[in-house]
N, C-alpha and C positions, 0 to 999 in steps of 0.2 A: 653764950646764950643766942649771939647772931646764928651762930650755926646750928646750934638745935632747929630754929625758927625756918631753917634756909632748907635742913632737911627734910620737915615736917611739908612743907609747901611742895619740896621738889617729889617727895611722896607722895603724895595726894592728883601731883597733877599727871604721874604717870602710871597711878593706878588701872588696873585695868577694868574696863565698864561693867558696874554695880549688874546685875539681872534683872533687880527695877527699874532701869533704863531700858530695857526691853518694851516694846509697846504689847500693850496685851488687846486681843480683840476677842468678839462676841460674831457667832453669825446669825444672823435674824431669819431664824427659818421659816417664820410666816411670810416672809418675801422674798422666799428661795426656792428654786425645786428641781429634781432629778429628773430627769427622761428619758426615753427610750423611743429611737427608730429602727424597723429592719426593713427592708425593701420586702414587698411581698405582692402579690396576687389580689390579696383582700389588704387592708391596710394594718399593721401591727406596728401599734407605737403605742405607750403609754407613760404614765408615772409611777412613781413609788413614795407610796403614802405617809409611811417611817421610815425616818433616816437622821442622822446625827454627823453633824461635820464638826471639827475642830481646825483654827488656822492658830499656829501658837510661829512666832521668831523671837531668836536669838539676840538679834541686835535693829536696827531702824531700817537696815537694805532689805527687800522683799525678798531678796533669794538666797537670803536664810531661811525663809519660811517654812512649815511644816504643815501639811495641808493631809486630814485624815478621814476620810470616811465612809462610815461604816450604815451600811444598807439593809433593812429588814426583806427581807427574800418574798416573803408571802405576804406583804402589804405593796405587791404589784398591782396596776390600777390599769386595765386597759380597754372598761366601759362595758365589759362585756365577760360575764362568768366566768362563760365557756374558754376564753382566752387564756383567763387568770387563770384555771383551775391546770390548762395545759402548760403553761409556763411555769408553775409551782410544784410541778408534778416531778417524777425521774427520770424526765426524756430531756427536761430541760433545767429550771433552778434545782431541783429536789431537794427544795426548802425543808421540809420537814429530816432531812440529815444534813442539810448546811445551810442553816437560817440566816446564817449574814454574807452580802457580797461587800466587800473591801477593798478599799484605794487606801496606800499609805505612801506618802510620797518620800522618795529619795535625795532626788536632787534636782534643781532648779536653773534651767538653761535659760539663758534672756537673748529672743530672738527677733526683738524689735524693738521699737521706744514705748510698747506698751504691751509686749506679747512675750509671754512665757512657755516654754515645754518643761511643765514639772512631767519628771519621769519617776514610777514606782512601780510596787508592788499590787498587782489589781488581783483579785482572788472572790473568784466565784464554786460553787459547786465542790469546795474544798482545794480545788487548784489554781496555783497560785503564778503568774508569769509576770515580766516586766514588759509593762505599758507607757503610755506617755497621754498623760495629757494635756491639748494644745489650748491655752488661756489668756486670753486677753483681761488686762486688769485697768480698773476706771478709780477717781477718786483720790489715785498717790499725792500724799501730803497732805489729806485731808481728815478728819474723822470717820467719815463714811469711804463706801465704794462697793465695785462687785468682782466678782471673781468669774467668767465666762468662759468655760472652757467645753469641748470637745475630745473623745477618744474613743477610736474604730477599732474592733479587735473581730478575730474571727471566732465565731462559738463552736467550731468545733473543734483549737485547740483547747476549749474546757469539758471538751466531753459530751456536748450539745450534737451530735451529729443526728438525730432524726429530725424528720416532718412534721408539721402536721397534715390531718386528714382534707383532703381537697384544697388546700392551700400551699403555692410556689414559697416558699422563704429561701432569702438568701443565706448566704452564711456570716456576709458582715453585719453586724450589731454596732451602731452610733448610739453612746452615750452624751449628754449635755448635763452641764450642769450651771445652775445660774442662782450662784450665791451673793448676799449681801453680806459685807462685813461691817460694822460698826466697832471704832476705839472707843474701850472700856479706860486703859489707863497707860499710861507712860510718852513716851515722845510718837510723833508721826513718822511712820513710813515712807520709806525714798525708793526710787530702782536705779541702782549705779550700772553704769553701763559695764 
C-alpha cells in the first residue's frame, strides 16, 4: 500500500504543468492604442480606430508569450479625410482588397531587464514579411501592466511605393503600440533572463 501511495505522490509531483497554470490575460483596449508616424513635409501620423489584440502564454515566463494583432485597414484616423481616404486607397493600405494589417508574433528575444524584441509575421496590403517588434514591458508579477513597443519597416517593401500629391513622405513608417494587459486568471507572469 506504501508503494501505491509513494507512486501516486511521486506522480503527481512530476507531472507536467496543468494549461490552467498558464496565466490568462485580457487587454483593455479602451486604454490602449495603435499608431502611426512617417516623416513627411506636412505631418502624417495617426491612429487606427479598430483593432483587436490578443496576448495568450504557455507557461508564467513572458517569452513564451504570444502577442497577435489584427488591424482594421480602413478605420485609419489621421484628422483629416483627405489623408484617410489616401492611405486606404491602392497606392497605399487598399483596404477595400486587404482589410486587415497583422502582427503575429513568432518568437520572443529578451534584450534587457525589461525589454523585449518579439519577432513576427507583420502583413500589410496582403504581404507578408518578418518584422520585429521592439517592447518594453511594465507590471511583471503583477496583475496589470503594458506592453510598449515600436517597429520601423519600409513601405515599399509592401508595395506602398507612391507619393502623395505635393507632400515629401519618406519611406520608413513607425509603428507604436501601447497596450494594457490585465490578469483574468491563473498564476503571475515573470521574465527569466
Amino acid at each position: 500500500m506504501r508503494f501505491v501511495v509513494l507512486c501516486l505522490l511521486t506522480c503527481s509531483v512530476l507531472a507536467s504543468p496543468n494549461p490552467a497554470q498558464a496565466p490568462v490575460y485580457a487587454i483593455a483596449r479602451e486604454e490602449s492604442s495603435i499608431k502611426f508616424y512617417v516623416k513627411a513635409s506636412v505631418p502624417l501620423e495617426g491612429t487606427f480606430d479598430k483593432w483587436d489584440a490578443t496576448f495568450k502564454s504557455t507557461s508564467t515566463n513572458l517569452s513564451t508569450g504570444s502577442l497577435r494583432i489584427k488591424i482594421q485597414a480602413a478605420s485609419v484616423n489621421t484628422g483629416s479625410d483627405i489623408k484617410n481616404g489616401t492611405l486606404t486607397g491602392k497606392d497605399f493600405f487598399d483596404a477595400e482588397q486587404h482589410p486587415l494589417i497583422t502582427f503575429l508574433s513568432k518568437k520572443a528575444v529578451r534584450t534587457g531587464p525589461n525589454t523585449i524584441d518579439v519577432q513576427g509575421n507583420f502583413t500589410i496590403r496582403g504581404v507578408s514579411r518578418p518584422e520585429t517588434l521592439a517592447v518594453t514591458v511594465s507590471g511583471i508579477g503583477t496583475g496589470s501592466g503594458t506592453i510598449k513597443g515600436l517597429m520601423a519597416f519600409d513601405r515599399k517593401d509592401y508595395g506602398m511605393n507612391s507619393g502623395i500629391p505635393f507632400i515629401r513622405i519618406a519611406d520608413r513608417v513607425e509603428v507604436t503600440v501601447d497596450l494594457k494587459i490585465k490578469r483574468l486568471s491563473g498564476p503571475q507572469l515573470h521574465l527569466k533572463p
